[in-house]
The first five atom37 places (N, CA, C, CB, O) and aatype in JSON, in Angstrom:
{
  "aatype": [20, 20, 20, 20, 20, 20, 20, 20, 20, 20, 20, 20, 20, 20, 20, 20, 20, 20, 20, 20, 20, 20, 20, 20, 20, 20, 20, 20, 20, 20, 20, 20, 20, 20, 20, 20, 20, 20, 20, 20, 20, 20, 20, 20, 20, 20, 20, 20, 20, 20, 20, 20, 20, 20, 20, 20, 20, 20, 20, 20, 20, 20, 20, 20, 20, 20, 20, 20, 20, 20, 20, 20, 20, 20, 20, 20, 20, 20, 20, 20, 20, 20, 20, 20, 20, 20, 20, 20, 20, 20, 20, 20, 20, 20, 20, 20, 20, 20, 20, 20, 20, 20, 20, 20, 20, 20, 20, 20, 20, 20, 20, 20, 20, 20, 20, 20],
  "atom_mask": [
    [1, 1, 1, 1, 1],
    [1, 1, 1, 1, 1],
    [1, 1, 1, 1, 1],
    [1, 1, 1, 1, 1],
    [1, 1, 1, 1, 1],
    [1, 1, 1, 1, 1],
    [1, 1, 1, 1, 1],
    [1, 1, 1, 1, 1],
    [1, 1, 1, 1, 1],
    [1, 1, 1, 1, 1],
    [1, 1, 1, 1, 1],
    [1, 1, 1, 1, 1],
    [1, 1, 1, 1, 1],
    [1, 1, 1, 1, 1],
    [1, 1, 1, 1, 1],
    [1, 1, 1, 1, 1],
    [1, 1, 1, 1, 1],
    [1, 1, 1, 1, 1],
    [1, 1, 1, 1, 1],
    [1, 1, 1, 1, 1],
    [1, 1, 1, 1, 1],
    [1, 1, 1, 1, 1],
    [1, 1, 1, 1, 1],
    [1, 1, 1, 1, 1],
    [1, 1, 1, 1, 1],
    [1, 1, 1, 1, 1],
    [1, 1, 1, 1, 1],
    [1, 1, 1, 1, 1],
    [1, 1, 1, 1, 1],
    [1, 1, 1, 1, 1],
    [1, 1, 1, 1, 1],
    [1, 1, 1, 1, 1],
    [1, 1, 1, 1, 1],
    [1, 1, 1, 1, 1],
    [1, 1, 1, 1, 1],
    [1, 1, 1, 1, 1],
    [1, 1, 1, 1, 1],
    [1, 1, 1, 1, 1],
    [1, 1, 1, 1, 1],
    [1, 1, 1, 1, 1],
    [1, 1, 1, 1, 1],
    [1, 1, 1, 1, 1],
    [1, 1, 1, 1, 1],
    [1, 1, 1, 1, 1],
    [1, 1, 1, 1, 1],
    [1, 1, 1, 1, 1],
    [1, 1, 1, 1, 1],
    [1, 1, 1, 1, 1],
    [1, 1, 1, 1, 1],
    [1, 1, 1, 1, 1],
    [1, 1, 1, 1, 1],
    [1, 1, 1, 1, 1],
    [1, 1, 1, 1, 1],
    [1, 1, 1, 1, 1],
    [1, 1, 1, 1, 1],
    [1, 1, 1, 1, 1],
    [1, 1, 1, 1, 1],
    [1, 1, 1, 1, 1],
    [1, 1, 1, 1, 1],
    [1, 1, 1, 1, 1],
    [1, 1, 1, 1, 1],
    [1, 1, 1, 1, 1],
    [1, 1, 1, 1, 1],
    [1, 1, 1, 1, 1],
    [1, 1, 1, 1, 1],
    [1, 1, 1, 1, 1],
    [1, 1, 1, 1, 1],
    [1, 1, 1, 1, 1],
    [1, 1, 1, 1, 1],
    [1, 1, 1, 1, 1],
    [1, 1, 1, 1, 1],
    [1, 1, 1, 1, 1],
    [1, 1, 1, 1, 1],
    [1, 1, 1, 1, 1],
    [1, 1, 1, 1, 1],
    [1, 1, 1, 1, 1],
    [1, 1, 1, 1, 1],
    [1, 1, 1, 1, 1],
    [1, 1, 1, 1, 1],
    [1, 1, 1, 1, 1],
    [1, 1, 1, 1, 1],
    [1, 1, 1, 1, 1],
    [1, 1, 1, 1, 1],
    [1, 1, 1, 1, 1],
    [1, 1, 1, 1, 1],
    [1, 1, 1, 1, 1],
    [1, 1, 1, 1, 1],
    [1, 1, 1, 1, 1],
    [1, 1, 1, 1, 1],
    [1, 1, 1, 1, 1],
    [1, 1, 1, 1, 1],
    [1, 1, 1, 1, 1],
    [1, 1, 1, 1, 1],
    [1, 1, 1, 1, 1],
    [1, 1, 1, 1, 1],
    [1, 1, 1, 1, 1],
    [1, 1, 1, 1, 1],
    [1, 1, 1, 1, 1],
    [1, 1, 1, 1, 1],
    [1, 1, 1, 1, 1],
    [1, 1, 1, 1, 1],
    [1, 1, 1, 1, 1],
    [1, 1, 1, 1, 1],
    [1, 1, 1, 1, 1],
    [1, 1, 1, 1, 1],
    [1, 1, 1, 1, 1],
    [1, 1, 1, 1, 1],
    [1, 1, 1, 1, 1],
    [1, 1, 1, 1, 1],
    [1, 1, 1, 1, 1],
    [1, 1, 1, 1, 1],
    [1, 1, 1, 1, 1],
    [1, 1, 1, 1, 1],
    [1, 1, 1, 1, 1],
    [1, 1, 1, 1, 1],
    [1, 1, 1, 1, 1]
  ],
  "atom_positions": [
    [[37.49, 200.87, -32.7], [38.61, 201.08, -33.61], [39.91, 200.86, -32.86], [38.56, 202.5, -34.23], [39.99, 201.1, -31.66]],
    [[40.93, 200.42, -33.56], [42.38, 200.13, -32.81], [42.88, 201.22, -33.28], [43.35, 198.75, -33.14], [42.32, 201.99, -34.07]],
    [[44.29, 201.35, -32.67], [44.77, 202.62, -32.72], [45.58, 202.91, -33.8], [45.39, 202.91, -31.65], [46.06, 204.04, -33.97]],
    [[45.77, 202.04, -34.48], [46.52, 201.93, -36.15], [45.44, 202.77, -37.11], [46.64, 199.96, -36.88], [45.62, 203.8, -37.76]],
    [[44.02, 201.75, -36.92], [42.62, 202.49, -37.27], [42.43, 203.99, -37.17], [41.59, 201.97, -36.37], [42.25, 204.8, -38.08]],
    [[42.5, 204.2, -35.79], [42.56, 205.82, -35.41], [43.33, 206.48, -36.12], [42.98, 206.2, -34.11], [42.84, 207.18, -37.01]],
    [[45.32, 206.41, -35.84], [45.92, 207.23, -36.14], [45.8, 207.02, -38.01], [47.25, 207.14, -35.28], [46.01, 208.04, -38.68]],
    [[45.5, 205.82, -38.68], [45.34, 206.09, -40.06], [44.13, 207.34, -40.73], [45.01, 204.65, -40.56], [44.14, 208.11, -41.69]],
    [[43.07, 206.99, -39.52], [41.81, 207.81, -40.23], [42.45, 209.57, -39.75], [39.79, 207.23, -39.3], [42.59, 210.56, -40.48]],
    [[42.6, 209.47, -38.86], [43.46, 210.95, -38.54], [44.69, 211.41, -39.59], [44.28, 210.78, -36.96], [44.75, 212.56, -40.04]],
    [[45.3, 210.74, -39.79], [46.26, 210.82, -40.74], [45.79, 211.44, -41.97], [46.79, 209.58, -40.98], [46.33, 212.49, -42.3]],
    [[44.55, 210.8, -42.96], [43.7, 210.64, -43.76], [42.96, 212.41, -43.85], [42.78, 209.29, -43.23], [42.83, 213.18, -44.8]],
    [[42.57, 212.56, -42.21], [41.68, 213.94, -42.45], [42.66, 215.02, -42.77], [40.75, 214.44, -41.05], [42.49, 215.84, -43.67]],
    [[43.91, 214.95, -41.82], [44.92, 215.89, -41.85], [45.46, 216.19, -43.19], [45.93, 215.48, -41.0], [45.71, 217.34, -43.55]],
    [[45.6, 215.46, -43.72], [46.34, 214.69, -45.46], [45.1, 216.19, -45.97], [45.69, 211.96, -46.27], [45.44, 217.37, -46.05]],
    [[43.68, 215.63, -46.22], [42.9, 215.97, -46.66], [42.89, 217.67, -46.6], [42.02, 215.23, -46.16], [43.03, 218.37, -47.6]],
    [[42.71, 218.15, -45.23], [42.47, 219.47, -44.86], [43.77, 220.04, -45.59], [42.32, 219.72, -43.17], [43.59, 221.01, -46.33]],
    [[44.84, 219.63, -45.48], [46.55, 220.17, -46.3], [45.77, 220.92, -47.83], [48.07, 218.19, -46.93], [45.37, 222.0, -48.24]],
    [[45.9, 219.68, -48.2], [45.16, 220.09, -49.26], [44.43, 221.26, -50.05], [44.6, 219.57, -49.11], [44.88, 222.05, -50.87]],
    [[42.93, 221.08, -49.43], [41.94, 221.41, -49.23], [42.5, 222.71, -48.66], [41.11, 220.5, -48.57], [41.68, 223.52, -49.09]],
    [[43.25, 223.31, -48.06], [42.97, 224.3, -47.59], [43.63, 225.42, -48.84], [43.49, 224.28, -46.07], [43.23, 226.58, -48.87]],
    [[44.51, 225.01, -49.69], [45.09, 225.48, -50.35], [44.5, 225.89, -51.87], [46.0, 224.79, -50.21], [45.21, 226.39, -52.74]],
    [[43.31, 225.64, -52.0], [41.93, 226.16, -52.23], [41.27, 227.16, -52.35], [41.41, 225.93, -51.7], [40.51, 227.29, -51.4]],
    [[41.17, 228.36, -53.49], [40.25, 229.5, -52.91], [39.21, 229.26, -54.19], [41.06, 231.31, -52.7], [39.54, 228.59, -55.17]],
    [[38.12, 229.8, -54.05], [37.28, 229.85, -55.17], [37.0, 231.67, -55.32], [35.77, 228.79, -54.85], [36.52, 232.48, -54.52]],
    [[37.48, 231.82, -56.52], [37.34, 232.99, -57.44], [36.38, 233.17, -58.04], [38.09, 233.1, -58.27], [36.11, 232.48, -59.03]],
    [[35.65, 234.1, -57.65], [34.32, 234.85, -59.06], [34.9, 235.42, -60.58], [33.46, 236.63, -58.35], [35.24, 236.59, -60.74]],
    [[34.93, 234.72, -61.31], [35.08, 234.75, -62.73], [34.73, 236.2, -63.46], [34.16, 233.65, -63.27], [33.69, 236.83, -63.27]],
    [[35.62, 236.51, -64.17], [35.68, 238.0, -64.14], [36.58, 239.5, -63.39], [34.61, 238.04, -63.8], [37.32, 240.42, -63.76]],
    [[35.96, 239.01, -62.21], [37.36, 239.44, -61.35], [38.42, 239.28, -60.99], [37.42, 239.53, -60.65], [38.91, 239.78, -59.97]],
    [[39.26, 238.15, -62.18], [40.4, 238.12, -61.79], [41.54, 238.15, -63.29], [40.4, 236.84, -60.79], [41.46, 238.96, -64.21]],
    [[42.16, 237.46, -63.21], [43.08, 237.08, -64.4], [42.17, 235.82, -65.39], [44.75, 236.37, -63.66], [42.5, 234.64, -65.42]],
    [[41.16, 236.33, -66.03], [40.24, 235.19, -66.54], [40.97, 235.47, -68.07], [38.23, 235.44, -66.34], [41.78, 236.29, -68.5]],
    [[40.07, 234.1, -68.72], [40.0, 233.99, -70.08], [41.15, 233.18, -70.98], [39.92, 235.3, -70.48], [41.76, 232.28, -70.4]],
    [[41.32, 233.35, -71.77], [42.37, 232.43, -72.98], [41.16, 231.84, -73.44], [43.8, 231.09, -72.41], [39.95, 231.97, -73.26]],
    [[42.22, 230.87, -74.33], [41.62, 229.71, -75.33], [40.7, 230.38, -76.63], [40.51, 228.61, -74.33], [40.42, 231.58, -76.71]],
    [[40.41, 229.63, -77.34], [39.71, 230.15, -78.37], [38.48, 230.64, -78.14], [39.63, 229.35, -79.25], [37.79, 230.08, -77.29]],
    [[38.06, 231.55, -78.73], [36.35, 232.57, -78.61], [35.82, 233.25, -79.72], [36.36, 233.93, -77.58], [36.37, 233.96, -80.56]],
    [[34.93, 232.97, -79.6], [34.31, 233.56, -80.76], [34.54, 235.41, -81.15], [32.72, 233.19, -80.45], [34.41, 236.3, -80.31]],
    [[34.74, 235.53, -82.01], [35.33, 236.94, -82.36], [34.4, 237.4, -83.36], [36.89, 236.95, -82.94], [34.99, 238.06, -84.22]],
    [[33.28, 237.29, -83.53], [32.3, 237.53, -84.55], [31.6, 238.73, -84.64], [31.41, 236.66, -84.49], [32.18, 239.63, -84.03]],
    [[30.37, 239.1, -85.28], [29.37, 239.74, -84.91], [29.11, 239.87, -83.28], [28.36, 239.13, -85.6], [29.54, 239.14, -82.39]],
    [[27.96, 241.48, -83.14], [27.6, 241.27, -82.09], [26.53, 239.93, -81.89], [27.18, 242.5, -81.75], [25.98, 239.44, -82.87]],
    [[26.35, 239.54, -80.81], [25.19, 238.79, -80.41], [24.1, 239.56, -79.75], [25.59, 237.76, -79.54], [24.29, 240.71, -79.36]],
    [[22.79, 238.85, -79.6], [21.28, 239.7, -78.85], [21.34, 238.61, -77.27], [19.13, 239.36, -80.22], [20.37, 238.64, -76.5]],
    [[22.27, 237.93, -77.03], [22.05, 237.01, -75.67], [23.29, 237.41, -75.23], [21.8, 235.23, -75.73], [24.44, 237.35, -75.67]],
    [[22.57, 237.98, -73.94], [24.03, 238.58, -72.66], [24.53, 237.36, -72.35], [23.58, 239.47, -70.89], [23.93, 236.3, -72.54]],
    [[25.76, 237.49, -71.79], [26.28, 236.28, -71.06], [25.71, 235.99, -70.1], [27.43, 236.29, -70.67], [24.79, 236.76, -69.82]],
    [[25.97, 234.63, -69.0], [25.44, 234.13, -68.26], [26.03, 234.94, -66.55], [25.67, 232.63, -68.69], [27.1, 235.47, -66.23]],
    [[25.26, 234.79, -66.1], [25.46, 235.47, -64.71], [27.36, 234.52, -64.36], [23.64, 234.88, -63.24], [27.59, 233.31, -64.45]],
    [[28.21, 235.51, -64.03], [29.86, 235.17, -63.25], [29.3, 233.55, -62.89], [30.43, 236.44, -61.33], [28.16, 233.39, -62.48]],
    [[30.26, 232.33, -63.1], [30.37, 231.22, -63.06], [31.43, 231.8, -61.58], [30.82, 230.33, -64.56], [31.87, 232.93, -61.39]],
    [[31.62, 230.36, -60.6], [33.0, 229.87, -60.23], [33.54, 229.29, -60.37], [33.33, 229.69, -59.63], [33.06, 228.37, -61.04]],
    [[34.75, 229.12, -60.04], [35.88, 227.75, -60.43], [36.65, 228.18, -59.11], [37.06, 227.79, -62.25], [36.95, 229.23, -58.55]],
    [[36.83, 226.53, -58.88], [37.85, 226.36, -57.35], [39.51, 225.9, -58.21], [37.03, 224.52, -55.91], [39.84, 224.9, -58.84]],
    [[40.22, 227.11, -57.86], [41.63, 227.15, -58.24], [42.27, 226.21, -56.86], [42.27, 228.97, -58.42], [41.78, 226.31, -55.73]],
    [[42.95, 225.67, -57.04], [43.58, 224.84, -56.23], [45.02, 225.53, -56.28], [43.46, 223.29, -56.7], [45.08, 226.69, -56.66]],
    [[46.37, 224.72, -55.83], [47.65, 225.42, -55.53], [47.93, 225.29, -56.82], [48.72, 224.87, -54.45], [47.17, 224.53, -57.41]],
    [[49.11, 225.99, -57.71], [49.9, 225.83, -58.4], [49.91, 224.45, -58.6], [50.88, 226.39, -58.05], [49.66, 223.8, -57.59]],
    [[50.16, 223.73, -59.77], [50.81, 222.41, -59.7], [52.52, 222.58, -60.11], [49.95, 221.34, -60.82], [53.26, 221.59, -60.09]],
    [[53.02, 223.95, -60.49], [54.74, 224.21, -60.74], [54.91, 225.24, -60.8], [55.48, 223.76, -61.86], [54.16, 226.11, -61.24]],
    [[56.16, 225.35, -60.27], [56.48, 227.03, -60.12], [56.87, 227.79, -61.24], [57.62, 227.33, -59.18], [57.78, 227.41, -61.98]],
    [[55.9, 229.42, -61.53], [56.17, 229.92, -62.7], [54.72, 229.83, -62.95], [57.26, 229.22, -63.64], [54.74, 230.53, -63.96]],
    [[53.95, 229.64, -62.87], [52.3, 229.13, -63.82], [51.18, 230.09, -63.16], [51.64, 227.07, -63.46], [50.97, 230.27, -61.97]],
    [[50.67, 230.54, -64.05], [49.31, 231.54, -63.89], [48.56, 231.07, -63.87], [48.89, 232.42, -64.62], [48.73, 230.01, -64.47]],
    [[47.05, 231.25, -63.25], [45.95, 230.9, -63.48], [45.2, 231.67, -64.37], [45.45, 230.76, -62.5], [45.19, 232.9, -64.29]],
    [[44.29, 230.77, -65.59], [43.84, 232.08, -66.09], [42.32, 231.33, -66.74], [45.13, 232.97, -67.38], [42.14, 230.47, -67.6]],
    [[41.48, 232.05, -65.95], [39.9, 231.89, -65.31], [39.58, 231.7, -66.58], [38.99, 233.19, -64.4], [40.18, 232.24, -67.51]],
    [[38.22, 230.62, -66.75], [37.52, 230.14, -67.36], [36.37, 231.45, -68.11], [37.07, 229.07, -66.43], [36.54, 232.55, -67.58]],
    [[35.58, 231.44, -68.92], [34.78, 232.27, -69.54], [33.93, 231.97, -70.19], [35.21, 232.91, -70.08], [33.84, 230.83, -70.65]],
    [[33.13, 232.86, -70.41], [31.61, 232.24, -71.55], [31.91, 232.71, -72.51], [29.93, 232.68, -71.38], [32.2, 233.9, -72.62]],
    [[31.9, 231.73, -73.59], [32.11, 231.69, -75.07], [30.37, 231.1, -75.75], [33.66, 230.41, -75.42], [29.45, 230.39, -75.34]],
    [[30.75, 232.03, -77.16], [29.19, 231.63, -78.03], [29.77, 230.52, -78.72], [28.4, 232.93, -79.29], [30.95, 230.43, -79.04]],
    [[29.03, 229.82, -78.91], [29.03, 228.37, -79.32], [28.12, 227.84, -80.04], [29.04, 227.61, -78.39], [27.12, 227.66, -79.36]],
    [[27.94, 227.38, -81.52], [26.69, 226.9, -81.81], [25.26, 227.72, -81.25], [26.78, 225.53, -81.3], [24.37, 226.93, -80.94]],
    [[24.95, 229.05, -81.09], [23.99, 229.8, -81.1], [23.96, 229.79, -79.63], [22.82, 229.42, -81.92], [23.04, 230.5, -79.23]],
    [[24.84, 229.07, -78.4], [24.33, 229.47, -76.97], [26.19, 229.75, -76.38], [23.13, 227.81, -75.97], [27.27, 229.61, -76.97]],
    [[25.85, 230.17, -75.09], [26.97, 230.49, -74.16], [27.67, 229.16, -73.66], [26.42, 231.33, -72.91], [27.25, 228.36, -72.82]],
    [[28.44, 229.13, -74.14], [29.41, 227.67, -73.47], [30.49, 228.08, -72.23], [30.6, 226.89, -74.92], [31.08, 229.16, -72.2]],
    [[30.6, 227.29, -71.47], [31.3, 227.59, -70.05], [33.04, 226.69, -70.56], [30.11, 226.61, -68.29], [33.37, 225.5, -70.62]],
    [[33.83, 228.12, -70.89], [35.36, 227.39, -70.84], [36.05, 227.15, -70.13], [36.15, 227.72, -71.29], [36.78, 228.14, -70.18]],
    [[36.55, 226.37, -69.22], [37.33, 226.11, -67.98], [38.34, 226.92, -67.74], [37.85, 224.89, -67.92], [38.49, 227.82, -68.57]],
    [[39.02, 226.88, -66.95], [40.28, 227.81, -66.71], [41.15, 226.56, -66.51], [40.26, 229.05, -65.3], [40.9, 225.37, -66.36]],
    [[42.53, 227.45, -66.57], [43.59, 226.52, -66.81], [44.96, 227.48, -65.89], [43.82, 226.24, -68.77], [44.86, 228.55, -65.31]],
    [[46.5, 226.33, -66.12], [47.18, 226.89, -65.37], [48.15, 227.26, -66.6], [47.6, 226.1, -64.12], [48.12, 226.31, -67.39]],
    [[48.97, 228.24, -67.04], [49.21, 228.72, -67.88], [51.17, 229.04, -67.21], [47.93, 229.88, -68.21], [51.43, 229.23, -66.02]],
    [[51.92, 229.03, -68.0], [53.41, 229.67, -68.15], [53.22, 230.9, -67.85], [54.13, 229.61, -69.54], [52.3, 231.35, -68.53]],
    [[53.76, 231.84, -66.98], [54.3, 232.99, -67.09], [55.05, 233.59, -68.12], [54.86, 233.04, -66.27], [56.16, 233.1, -68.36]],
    [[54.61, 234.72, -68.89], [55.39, 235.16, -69.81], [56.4, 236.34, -69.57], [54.59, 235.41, -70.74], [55.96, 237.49, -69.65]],
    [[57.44, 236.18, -69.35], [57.99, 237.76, -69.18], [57.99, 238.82, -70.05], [59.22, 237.82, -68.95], [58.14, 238.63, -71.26]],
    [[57.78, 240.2, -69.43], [57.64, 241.12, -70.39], [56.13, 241.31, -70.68], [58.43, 240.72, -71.57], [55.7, 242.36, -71.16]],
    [[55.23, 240.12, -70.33], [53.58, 240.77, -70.93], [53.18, 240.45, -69.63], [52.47, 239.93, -72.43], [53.83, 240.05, -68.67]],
    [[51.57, 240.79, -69.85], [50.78, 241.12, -68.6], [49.25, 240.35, -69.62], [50.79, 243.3, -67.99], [48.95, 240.6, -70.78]],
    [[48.57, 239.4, -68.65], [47.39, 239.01, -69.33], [46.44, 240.19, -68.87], [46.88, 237.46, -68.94], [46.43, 240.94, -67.89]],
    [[45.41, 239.99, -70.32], [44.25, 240.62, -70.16], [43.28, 239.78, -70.54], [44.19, 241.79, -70.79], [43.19, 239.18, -71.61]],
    [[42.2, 239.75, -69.18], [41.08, 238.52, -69.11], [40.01, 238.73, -70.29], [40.18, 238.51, -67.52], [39.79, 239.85, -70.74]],
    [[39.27, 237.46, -70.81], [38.5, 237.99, -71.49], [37.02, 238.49, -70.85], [38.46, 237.14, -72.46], [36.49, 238.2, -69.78]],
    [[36.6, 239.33, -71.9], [35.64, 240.08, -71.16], [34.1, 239.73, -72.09], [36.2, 241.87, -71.11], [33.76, 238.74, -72.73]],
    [[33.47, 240.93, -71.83], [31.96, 240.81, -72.56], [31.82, 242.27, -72.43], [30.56, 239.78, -71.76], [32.03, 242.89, -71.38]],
    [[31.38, 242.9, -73.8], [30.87, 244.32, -73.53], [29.77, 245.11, -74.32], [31.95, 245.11, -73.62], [29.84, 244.94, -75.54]],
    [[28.79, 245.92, -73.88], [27.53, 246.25, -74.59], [28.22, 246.63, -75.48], [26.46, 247.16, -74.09], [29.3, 247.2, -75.36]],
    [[27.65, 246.35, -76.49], [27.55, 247.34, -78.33], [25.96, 247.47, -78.43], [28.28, 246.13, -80.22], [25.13, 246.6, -78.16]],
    [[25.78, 248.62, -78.85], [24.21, 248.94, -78.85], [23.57, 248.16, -78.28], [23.56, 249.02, -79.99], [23.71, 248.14, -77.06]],
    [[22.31, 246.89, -79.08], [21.73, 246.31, -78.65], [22.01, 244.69, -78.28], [20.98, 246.65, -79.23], [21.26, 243.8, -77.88]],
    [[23.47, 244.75, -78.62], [23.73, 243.36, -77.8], [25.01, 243.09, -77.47], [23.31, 242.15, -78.51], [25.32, 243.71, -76.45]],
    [[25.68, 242.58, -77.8], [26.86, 242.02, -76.83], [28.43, 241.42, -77.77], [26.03, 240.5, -75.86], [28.41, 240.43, -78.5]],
    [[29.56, 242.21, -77.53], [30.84, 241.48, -78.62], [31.9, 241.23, -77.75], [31.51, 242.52, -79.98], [32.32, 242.02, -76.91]],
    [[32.43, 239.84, -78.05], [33.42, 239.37, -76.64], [34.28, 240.27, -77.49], [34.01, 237.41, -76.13], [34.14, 240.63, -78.66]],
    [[35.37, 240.57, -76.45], [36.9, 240.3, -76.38], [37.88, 239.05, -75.45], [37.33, 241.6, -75.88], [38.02, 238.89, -74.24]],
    [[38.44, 238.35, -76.57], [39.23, 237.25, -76.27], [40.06, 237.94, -75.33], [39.95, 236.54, -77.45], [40.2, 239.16, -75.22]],
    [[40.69, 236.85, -74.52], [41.55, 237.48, -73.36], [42.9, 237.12, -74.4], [41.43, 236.6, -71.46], [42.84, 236.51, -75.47]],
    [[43.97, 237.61, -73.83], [45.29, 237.48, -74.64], [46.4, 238.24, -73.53], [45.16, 238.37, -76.37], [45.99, 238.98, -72.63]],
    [[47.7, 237.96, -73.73], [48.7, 238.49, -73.39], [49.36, 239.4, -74.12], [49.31, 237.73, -73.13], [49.81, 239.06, -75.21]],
    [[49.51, 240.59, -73.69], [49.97, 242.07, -73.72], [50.89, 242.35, -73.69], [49.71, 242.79, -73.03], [51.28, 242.44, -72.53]],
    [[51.92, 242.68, -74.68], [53.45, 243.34, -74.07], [53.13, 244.68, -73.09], [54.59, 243.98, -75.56], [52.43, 245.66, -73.33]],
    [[54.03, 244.29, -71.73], [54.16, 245.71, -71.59], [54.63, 247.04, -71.45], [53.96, 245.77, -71.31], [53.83, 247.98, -71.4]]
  ]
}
């Protein structure tokens, strides 16, 4: 390799690791999860699926929340909703969506933003 070669592929990893390092992956649930539309129905008899992850990367603008992906019922099964980067709202506080026993099976709560 010539040294243009070298210092480009070096250049390339460094570039990369920047990046990359700015990176954490979050267990779903434990954090600021949920939004988007969900089913608000009856209970269901099928628990959700064991905590998904999602690799949050940096901010792409300043001001923006992350707010974690979730299992939604869908056509009779659990669908995996992505997470997204969301506006800061002043004055509210998100609450992630969740999943919680009712007798013998299971009724989401949509996540939503809270005055507080």
């Amino acid at each position: 390799m010539n040294t243009i070669s070298t210092r480009s592929a070096l250049l390339l990893a460094l570039a990369a690791s920047a990046l990359l390092s700015g990176c954490i992956v979050v267990p779903v649930g434990r954090h600021h999860g949920g939004g988007g539309v969900s089913y608000g129905g009856d209970v269901i008899e099928v628990a959700p699926p064991a905590p998904a992850y999602e690799v949050v990367g940096v901010a792409p603008g300043p001001g923006l929340f992350w707010i974690g992906g979730f299992w939604n019922w869908v056509g009779g099964r659990h669908l995996w909703v992505g997470g997204r980067w969301e506006a800061q709202r002043p004055g509210y506080a998100w609450t992630p969506h969740s999943w919680q026993r009712e007798g013998r099976g299971w009724r989401t709560n949509p996540g939503r933003w809270d005055r507080r």
